[in-house]
N, C-alpha and C positions, 0 to 999 in steps of 0.2 A: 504494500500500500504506500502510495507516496501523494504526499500533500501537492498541491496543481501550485504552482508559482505563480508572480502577480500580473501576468504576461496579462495584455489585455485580447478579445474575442481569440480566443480557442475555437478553434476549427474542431471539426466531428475527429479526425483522424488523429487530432493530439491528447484526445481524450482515451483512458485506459480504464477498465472497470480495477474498483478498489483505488482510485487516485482518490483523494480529499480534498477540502477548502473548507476553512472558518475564517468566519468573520471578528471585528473585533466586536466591541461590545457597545450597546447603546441603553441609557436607564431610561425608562418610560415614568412620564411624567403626569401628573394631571391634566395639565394643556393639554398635554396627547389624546388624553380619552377622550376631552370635552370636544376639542376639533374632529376626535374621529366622528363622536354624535353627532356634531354637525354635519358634518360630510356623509355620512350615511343617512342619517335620519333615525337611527336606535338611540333613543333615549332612557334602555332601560334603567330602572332607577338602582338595580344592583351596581350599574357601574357611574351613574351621574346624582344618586343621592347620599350623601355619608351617612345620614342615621338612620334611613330606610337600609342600607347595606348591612351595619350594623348587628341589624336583627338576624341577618340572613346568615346562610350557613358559613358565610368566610370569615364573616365579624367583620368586613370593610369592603370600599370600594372596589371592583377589578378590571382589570383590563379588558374590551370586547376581546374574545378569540380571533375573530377576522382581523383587529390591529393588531395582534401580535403575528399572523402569516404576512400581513401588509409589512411590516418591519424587516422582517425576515426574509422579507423578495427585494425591500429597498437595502439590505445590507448584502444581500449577494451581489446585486448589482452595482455595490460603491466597490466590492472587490476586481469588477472592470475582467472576470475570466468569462462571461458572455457576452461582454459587448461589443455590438455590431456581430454576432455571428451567429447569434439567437433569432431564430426565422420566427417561431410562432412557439409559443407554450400550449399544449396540444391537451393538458390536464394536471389533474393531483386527487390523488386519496390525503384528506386529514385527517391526524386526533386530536383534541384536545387531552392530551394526559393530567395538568394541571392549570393552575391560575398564575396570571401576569398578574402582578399588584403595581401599588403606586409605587417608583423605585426601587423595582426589579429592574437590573441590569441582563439583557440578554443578549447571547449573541448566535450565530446559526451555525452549523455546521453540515455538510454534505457530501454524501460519498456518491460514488457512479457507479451506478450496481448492474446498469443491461447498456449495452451498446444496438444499435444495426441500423443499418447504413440501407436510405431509400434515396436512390443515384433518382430517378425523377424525380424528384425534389430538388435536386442538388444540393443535400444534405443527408445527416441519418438524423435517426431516436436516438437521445439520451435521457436516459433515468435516472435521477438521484434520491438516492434515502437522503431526509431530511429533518432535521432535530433543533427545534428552538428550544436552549439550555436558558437558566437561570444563573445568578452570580453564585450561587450553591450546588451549582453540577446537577440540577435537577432538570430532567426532562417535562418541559412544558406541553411543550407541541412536535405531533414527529408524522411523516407521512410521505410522498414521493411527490415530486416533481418531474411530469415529461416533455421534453424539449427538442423540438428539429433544429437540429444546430447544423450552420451555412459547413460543405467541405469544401477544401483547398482549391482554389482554379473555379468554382462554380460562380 
């Protein structure tokens, strides 16, 4: 297994199953949740009310699940190893395993676990196992992401 360097859009063909990439880390803030409500339109009150949360089963606030994937796509892509060579994001299976709180620091990590190459496309499928960690090594969020990634000359 070898970690993917910071090289920016990897091509289908420099990708190897078992290569890696993590990210560094990002704390999720309250403004995060409050703009994510915004932009979504989810105002549940588990994650936008502190004493209605309270009651609930976390005892506080937490972060939407979809802004901690949103994070987790915006930190793979500051690591610059798909860009411009990421044709289309074609899917994902998610979990939520746990909760993002208010500063929780997390950062992503992803492995490549299927390669295969569809030359009319002028690219292949790449699959990565995918794991939003926590500042405690805890798996929050894990699931796959499938990507047709641009090959070399196409």
């Amino acid at each position: 297994m070898a970690e993917i360097t910071a090289k920016r859009g990897l091509f289908f063909e420099e990708f190897n199953v078992g290569d890696t990439v993590t990210s560094q880390g990002r704390t999720i803030t309250e403004a995060d949740i409050v703009a994510f409500a915004a932009l979504s339109g989810d105002w549940n009150p588990i994650h936008t009310d502190a004493e209605h949360a309270k009651q609930g089963m976390f005892g506080e606030r937490i972060a939407h699940g979809l802004l901690g994937l949103s994070v987790a796509t915006g930190l793979a892509m500051q690591l610059g190893f798909i860009t411009e060579t990421a044709m289309a994001f074609r899917g994902l299976e998610w979990k939520f395993r746990g909760v993002i709180k208010i500063g929780d620091t997390i950062h992503m990590r992803a492995e490549v676990t299927e390669k295969k190459a569809v030359p009319r496309l002028g690219g292949g499928l790449v699959i990565f196992n995918v794991e939003v960690i926590n500042q405690r090594g805890e798996v929050a969020q894990q699931g796959t992401w499938s990507m047709i990634v641009k090959m070399q000359g196409a």
